[in-house]
C-alpha positions as CSV (number, residue, x, y, z in Angstrom):
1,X,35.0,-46.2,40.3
2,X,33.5,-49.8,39.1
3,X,31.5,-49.3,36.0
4,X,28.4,-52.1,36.4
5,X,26.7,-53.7,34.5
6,X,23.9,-51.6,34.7
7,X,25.7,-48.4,34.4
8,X,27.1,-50.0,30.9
9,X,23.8,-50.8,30.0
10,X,22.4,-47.6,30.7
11,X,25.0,-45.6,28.4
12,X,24.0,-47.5,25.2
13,X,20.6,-46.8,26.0
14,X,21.5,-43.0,26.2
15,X,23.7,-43.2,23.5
16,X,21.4,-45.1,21.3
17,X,18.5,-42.4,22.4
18,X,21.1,-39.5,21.6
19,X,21.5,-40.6,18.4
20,X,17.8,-41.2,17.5
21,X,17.3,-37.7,18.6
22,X,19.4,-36.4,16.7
23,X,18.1,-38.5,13.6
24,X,15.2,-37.4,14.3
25,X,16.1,-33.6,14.6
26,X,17.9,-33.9,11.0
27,X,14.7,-35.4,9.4
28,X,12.3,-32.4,10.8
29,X,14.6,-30.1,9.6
30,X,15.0,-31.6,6.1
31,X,10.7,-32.1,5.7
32,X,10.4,-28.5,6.5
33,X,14.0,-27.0,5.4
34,X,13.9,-24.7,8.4
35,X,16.5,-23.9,11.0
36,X,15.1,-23.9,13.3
37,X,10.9,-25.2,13.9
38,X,10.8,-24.1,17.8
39,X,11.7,-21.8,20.1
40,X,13.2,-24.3,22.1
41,X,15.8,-25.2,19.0
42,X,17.2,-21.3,19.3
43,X,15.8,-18.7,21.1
44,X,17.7,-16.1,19.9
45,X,17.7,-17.1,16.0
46,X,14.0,-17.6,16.7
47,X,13.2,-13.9,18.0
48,X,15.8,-12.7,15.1
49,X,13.1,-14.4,12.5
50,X,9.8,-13.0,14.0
51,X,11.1,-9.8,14.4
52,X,11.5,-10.2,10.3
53,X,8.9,-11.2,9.8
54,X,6.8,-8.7,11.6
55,X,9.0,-6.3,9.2
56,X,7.6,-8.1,5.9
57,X,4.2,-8.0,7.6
58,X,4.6,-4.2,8.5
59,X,5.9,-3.3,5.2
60,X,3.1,-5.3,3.5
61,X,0.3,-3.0,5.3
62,X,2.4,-0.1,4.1
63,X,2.2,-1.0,0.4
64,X,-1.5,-2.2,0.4
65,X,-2.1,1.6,2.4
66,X,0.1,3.1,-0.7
67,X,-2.2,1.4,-3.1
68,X,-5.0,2.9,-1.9
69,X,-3.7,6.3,-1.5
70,X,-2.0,6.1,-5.1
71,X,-5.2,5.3,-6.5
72,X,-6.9,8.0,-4.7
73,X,-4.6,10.8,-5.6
74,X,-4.7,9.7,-8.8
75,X,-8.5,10.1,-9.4
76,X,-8.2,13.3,-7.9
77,X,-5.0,13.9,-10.6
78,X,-7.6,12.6,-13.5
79,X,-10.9,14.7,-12.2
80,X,-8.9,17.9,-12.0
81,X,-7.3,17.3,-14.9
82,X,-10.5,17.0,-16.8
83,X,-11.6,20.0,-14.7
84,X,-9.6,22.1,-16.1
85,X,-10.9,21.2,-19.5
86,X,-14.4,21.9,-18.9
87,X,-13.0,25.6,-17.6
88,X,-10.8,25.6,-20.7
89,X,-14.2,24.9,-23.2
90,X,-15.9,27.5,-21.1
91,X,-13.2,29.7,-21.8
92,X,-13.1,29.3,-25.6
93,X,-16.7,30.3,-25.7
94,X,-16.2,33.4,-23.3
95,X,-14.0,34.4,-26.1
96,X,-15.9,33.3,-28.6
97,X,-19.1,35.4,-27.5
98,X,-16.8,38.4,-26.6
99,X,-15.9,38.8,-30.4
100,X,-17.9,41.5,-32.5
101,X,-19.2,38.8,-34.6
102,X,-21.4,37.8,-31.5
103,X,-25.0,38.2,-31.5
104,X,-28.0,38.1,-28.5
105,X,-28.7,35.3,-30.2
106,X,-25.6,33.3,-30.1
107,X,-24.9,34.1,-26.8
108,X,-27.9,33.0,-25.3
109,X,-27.2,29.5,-27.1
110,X,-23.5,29.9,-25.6
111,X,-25.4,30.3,-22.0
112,X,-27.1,26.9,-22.2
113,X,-23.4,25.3,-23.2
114,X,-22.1,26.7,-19.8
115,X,-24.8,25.6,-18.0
116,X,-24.0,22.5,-19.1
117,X,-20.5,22.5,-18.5
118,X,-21.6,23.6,-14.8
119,X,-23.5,20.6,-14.9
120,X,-20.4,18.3,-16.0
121,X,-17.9,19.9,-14.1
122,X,-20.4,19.1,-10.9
123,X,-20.4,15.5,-11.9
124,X,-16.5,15.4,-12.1
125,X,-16.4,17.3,-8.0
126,X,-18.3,14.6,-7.1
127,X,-17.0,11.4,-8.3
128,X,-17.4,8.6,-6.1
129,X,-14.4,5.9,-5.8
130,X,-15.2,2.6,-3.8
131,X,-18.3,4.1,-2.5
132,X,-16.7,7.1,-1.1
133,X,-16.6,10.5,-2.4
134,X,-13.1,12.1,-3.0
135,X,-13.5,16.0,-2.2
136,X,-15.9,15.6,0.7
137,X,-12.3,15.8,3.0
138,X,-13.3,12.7,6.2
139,X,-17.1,13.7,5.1
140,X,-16.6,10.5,2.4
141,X,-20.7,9.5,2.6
142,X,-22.0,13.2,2.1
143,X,-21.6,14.8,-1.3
144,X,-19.3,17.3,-1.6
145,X,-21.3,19.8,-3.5
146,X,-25.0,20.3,-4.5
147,X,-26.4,21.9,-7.5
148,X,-26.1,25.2,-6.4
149,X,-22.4,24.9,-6.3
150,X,-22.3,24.8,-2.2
151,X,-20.3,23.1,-0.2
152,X,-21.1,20.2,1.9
153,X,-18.3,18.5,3.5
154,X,-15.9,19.3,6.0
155,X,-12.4,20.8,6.2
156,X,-10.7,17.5,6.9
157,X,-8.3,15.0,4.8
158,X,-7.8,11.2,4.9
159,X,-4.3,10.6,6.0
160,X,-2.5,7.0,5.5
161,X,0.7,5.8,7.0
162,X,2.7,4.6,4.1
163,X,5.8,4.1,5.7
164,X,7.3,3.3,9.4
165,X,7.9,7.5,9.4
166,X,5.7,8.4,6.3
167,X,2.3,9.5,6.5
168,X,0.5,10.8,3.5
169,X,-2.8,13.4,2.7
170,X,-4.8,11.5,-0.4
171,X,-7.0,13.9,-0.5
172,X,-8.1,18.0,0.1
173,X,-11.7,19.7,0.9
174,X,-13.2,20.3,-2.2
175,X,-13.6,23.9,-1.4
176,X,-10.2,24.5,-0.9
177,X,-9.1,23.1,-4.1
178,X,-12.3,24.5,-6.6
179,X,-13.1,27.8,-4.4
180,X,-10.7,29.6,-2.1
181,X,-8.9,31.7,-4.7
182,X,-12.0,31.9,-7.0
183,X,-15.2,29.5,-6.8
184,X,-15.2,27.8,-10.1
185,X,-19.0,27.4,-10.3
186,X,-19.7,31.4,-9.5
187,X,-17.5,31.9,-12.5
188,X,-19.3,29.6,-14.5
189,X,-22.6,31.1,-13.4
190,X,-22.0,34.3,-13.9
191,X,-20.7,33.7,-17.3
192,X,-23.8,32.3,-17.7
193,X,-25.9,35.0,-16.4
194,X,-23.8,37.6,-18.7
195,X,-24.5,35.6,-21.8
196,X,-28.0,35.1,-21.0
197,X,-28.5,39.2,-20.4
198,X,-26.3,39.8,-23.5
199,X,-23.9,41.3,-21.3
200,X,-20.3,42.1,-23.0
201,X,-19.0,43.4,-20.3
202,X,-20.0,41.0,-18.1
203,X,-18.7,38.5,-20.1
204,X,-15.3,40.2,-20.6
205,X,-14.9,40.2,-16.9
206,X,-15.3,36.4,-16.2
207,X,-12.2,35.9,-18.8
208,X,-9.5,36.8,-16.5
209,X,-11.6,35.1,-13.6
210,X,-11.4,31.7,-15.7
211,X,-7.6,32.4,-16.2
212,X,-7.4,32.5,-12.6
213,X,-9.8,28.9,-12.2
214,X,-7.3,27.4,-14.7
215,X,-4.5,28.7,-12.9
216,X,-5.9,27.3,-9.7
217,X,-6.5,24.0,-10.6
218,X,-3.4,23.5,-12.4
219,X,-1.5,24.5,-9.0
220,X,-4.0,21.4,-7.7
221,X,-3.0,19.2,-10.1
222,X,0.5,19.7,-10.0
223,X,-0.1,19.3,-5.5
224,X,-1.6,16.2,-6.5
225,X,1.3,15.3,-9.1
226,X,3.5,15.5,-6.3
227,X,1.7,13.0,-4.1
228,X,1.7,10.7,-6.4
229,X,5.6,10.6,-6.9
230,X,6.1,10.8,-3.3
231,X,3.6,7.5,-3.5
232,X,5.6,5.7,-6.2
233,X,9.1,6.4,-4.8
234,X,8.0,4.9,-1.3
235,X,6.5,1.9,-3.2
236,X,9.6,1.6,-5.0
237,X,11.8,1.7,-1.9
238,X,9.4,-0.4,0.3
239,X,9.2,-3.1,-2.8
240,X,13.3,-3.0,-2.6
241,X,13.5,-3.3,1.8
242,X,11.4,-6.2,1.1
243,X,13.5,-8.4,-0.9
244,X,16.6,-7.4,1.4
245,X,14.6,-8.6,4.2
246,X,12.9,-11.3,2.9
247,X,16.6,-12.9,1.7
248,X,18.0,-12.4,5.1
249,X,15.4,-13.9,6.6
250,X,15.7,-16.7,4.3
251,X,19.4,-16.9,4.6
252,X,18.6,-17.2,8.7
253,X,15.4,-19.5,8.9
254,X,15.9,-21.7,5.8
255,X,18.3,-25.1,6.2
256,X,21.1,-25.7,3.7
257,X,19.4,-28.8,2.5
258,X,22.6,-30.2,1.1
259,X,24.3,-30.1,4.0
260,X,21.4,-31.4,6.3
261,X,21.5,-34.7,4.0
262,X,24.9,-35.0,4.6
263,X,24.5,-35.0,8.2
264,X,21.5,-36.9,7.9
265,X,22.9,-39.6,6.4
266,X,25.9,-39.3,9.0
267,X,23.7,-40.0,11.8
268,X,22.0,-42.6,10.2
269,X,25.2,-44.5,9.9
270,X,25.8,-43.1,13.9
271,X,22.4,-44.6,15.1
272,X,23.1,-48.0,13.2
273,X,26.7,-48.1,14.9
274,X,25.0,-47.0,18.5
275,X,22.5,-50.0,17.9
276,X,25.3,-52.6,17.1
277,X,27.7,-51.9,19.9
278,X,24.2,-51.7,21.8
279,X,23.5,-55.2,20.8
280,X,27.2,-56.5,21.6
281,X,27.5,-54.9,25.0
282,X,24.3,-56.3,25.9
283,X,25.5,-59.6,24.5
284,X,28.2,-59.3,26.5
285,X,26.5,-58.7,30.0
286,X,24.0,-61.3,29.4
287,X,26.9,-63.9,28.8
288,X,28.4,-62.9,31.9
289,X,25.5,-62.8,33.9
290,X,24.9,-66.2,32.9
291,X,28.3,-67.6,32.9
C-alpha cells in the first residue's frame, strides 16, 4: 500500500497526541500520587479500592458505636460499684445497731442515716449520661425510679452493632439489676422502719437480706465487667483490621512516586522526540510538495 503524505502526516500527529497523553497521565498521577483517579483508568483496581474503603468507613461506625457503648457500660460499672457501697455503709450500721451496746436512741439516729443512704443510692439509679438515663432499659427520657423506690421504665435494652457479626447490650432494666432477687430500696426501708420502731429483730433480719443486695449487685457488676472487656477486645481487634486495611489499600491506590518520575521524565524526553521527528517529516512533505 502507498503511504501519502497525508497518512504520514497524520501518524506524527497521533504519535505526538499519544505521547502528550501519556505526559499528561504521568503528571495527574504524580500531583495526586494515586493509581489510579478514574474509573475509566481501571475498573477493576477501582471497585478493589471502594470496596476498602467502605471497610475503613464500616469499621469506623463500629468503633465510634464501641465508644459509646464502652462508656455506657462503664457508668453502669462505676454506679453499681458505688452501689454496693452505700449497701455496704448500710450494712455496717445494721450491725452496728444490732450490737447490745445499741440504744432506742441510737437507732433512731441510725434510721435517719439509712434514709439517707436510700436517698443517695436513688441518685446513683438514676444517673443521667448525655441526657439519657442509664437503667430506664429503651425508656432513656423517663426516670427509672421515683422516690418511693418504684419502677418506671420498661423491660428493654439499647443494643449497638459493634462489629460486622457483633452486637452488644450497654445496658439492663433497672429492675432487674436492683430488684428481682431482692429490691434494694425495700431492704433499705425496712431497715429503716426496724430502727425507727427499735426493732432488733427486725433489724437482724435485713442483715442477711443486704448480704444478698451485695451479692446481687456484685453478680451486676461483674455482668457489666464482662461487657466491657468484650468492648475493649473488639476495639482492639477493629483498631488492628484497620491498619491491615488501610495499608493494603494504600499499597493498591497510592503511586510509587519514584517510579512515576522516572517515567515521567521518560515521556518527556518521548514527547520532545515525537515533536522533532514531527517537525522533520513535515519538513519533509512541505519540501516535496513544493519541489
Amino acid at each position: 500500500m502507498r503511504i501519502t503524505d497525508s497518512m504520514l502526516a497524520q501518524r506524527v500527529i497521533d504519535s505526538i497526541n499519544e505521547s502528550k497523553s501519556r505526559l499528561g497521565e504521568l503528571q495527574n498521577i504524580l500531583s495526586t500520587t494515586k493509581r489510579v483517579n478514574k474509573p475509566s483508568d481501571d475498573p477493576l483496581r477501582i471497585s478493589h479500592i471502594l470496596n476498602l474503603r467502605r471497610e475503613i468507613k464500616d469499621i469506623e461506625q463500629y468503633l465510634e458505636n464501641g465508644e459509646i457503648a464502652g462508656t455506657w457500660i462503664d457508668m453502669a460499672c462505676h454506679i453499681l460499684t458505688q452501689s454496693g457501697e452505700v449497701l455496704n455503709s448500710a450494712k455496717v450500721i445494721a450491725l452496728r445497731e444490732a450490737s447490745a451496746t445499741a440504744t432506742a436512741e441510737t437507732r433512731a439516729s441510725s434510721a435517719e442515716e439509712i434514709r439517707n443512704l436510700k436517698i443517695q443510692l436513688l441518685n446513683l439509679v438514676n444517673t443521667v449520661y448525655g441526657g439519657r438515663y442509664i437503667f430506664a432499659g429503651t425508656k432513656t427520657l423517663t426516670q427509672p425510679f421515683d422516690e418511693n423506690g418504684d419502677y418506671q421504665g420498661d423491660q428493654g435494652e439499647i443494643e449497638l452493632q459493634v462489629g460486622e457479626k457483633r452486637i452488644i447490650s450497654i445496658n439492663s432494666p433497672g429492675d432487674k439489676v436492683f430488684q428481682e432477687a431482692e429490691d434494694v430500696f425495700a431492704v433499705l426501708l425496712d431497715l429503716e422502719t426496724a430502727l425507727e420502731n427499735d426493732d432488733l429483730p427486725g433489724i437482724s433480719d435485713q442483715l442477711g437480706k443486704l448480704d444478698n443486695c451485695l451479692a446481687q449487685i456484685r453478680r451486676w457488676e461483674g455482668d457489666f465487667g464482662g461487657r466491657s472487656r468484650r468492648v475493649e477486645i473488639n476495639r482492639n481487634h477493629l483498631q488492628d483490621q484497620t491498619v491491615q486495611i488501610t495499608k493494603i489499600l494504600s499499597s493498591t491506590e497510592d503511586a510509587d512516586v519514584v517510579k512515576i518520575v522516572v517515567q515521567l521524565q521518560a515521556a518527556g524526553i518521548a514527547y520532545q522526540a515525537a515533536l522533532s521527528a514531527g517537525r522533520q517529516i513535515l519538513e519533509y512533505t512541505l519540501i516535496s510538495f513544493w519541489g
